[in-house]
C-alpha positions as CSV (number, residue, x, y, z in Angstrom):
1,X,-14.4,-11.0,9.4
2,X,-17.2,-9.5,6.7
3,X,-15.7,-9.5,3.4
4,X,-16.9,-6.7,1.4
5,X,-17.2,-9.0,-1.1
6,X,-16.4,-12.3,-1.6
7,X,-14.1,-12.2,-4.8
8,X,-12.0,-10.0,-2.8
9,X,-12.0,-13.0,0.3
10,X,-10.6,-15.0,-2.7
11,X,-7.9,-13.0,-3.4
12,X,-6.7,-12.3,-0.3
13,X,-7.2,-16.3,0.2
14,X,-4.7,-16.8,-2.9
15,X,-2.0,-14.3,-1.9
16,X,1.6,-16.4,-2.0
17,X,0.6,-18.5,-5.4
18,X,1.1,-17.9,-8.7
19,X,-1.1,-15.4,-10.1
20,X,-2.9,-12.2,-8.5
21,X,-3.6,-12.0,-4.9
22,X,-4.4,-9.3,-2.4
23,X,-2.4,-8.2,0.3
24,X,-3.5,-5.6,3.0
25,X,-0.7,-4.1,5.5
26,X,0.7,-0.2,7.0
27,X,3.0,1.9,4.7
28,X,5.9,3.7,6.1
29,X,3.8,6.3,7.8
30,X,1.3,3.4,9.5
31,X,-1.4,4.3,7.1
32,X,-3.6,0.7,6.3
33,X,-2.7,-0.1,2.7
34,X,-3.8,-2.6,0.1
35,X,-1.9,-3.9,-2.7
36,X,-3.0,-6.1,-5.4
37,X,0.0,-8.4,-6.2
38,X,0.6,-10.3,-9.4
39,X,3.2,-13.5,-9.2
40,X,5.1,-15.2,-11.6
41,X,5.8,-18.1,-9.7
42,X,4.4,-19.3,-6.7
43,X,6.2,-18.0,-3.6
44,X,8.1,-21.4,-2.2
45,X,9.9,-21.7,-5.6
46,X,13.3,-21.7,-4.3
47,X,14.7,-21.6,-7.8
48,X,14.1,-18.8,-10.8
49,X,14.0,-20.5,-14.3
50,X,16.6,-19.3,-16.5
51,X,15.5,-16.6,-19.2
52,X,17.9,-14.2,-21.7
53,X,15.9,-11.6,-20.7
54,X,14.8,-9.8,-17.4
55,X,11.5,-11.0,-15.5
56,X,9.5,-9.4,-13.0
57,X,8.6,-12.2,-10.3
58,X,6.3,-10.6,-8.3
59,X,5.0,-6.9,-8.2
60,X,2.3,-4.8,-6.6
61,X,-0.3,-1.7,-7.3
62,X,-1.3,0.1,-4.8
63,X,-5.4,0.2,-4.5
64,X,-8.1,2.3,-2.8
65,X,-11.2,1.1,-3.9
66,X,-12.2,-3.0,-4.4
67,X,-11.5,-4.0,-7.8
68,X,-14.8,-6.1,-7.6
69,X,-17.1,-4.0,-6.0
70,X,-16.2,-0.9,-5.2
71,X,-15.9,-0.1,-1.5
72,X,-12.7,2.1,-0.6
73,X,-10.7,-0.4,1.5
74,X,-9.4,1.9,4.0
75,X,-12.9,1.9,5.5
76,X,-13.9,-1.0,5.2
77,X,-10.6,-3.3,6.6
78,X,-9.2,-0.6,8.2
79,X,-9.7,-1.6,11.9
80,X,-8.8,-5.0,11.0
81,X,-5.6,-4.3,8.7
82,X,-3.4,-5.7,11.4
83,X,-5.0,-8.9,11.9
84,X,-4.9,-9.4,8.2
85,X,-1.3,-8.4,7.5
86,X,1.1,-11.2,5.9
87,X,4.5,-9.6,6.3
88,X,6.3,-12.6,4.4
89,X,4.1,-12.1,1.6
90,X,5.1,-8.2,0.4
91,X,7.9,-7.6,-2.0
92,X,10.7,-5.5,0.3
93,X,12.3,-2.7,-1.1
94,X,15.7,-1.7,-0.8
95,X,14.9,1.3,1.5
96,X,13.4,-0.8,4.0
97,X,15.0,-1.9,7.0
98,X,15.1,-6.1,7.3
């Protein structure tokens, strides 16, 4: 795989830990997609700490263009989205089917 950089490689590398990580995948209509995805906690936690007030553990943006250097992603990865999907790694959402 050519990266098109290699702070996105890291990224993508991190996805699934605590912090911000890249994820690449197909949206409902099988479009490639690429999401940057911020974590609270890393993802085997099993338990959430206890707070008075609501926390977001994990969420996503949508992205077009590299953060880092600019390509637009879609061209770049998007041959090689399917290869590079990590389905346990995206945040469902209710409308989804399991």
């Amino acid at each position: 795989m050519k990266w098109c950089c290699l702070t996105f490689r890291s990224w993508y590398e991190a996805a699934g830990e605590r912090g911000i990580a890249v994820l690449m995948g197909r949206n409902s209509d099988g479009d490639p997609e690429f999401v940057i995805q911020q974590r609270a906690i890393d993802k085997n936690i099993e338990s959430l700490p206890v707070t008075d007030y609501p926390i977001s553990i994990v969420s996503d943006v949508r992205i077009t263009y590299c953060p880092w250097c600019g390509r637009h992603l879609r061209k770049w990865y998007g041959k090689h989205v399917d290869e590079l999907y990590r389905p346990d790694l995206r945040i469902k959402h209710s409308w989804e089917q399991n």
